[in-house]
N, C-alpha and C positions, 0 to 999 in steps of 0.2 A: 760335189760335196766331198769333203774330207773326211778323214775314218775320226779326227775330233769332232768336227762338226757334227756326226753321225752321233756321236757321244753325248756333245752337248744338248743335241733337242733328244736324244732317246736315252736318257741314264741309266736305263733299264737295262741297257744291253752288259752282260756279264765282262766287266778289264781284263778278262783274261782272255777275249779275242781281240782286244786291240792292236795288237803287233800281227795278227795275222793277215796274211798278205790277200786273201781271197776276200776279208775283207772292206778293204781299201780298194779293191775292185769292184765291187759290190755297193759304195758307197759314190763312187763317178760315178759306174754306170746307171744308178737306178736314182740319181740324184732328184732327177724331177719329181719322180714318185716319193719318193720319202720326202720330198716338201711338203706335200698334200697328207702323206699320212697321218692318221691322229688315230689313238688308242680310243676305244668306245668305252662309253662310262659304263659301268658294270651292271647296272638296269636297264640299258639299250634293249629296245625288241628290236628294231633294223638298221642294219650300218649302211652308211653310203661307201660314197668310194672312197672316200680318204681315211675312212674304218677297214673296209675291206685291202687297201693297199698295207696299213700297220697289220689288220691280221694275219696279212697272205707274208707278206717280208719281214718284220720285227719279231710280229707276234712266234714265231719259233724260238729268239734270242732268248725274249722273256720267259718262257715254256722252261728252256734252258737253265736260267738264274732259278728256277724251282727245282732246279735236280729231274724234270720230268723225262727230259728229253739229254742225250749224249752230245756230247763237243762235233762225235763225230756223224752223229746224225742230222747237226744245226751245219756242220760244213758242206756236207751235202746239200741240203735244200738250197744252200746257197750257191751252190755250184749248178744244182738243178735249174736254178731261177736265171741264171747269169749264161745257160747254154741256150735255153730256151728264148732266151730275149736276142741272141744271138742269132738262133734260129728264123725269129720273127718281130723285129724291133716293134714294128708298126700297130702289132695285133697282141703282145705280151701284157700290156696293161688292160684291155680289154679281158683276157683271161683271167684275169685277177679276181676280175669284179662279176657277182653272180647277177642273173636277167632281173631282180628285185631291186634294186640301190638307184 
């Protein structure tokens, strides 16, 4: 996936990371999973995995576009997320997702 493409299905995520290079890293590497991801409708009582993959990777972007969270506490997470898949490609999606989904 490309850092537009990432755009196009998640709008949500604030333009002012688009040019950032970590990521367009974060948009290859985690392409499969952000296929599946889908934001949970706001009355949801349990996500699956494709709730839990938006709210473990996106949902900080959007946190973000609230003012909730810093530029530079969203580039960390993504750094966090992109060592650890690094760390454990096989098993990082799995950690995602909690024993419930």
């Amino acid at each position: 996936m490309t850092v537009d493409e990432l755009f196009a299905r998640f709008p949500e995520i604030p333009a002012d990371l688009h040019d950032e290079p970590l990521l367009a890293e974060f948009a290859e590497t985690f392409d499969r999973l952000l296929q599946l991801a889908q934001k949970p409708s706001a009355c949801a009582e349990q996500h699956d995995r494709g709730n839990q993959y938006y709210l473990k990777l996106v949902g900080p972007m959007d946190i973000y576009r609230y003012g909730l969270y810093t530029r530079e506490r969203v580039l960390g997470e993504i750094q966090t997320h992109l060592k650890a898949y690094q760390a454990d490609p096989e098993g990082f999606a799995d950690g995602l997702v909690s024993e419930n989904a």
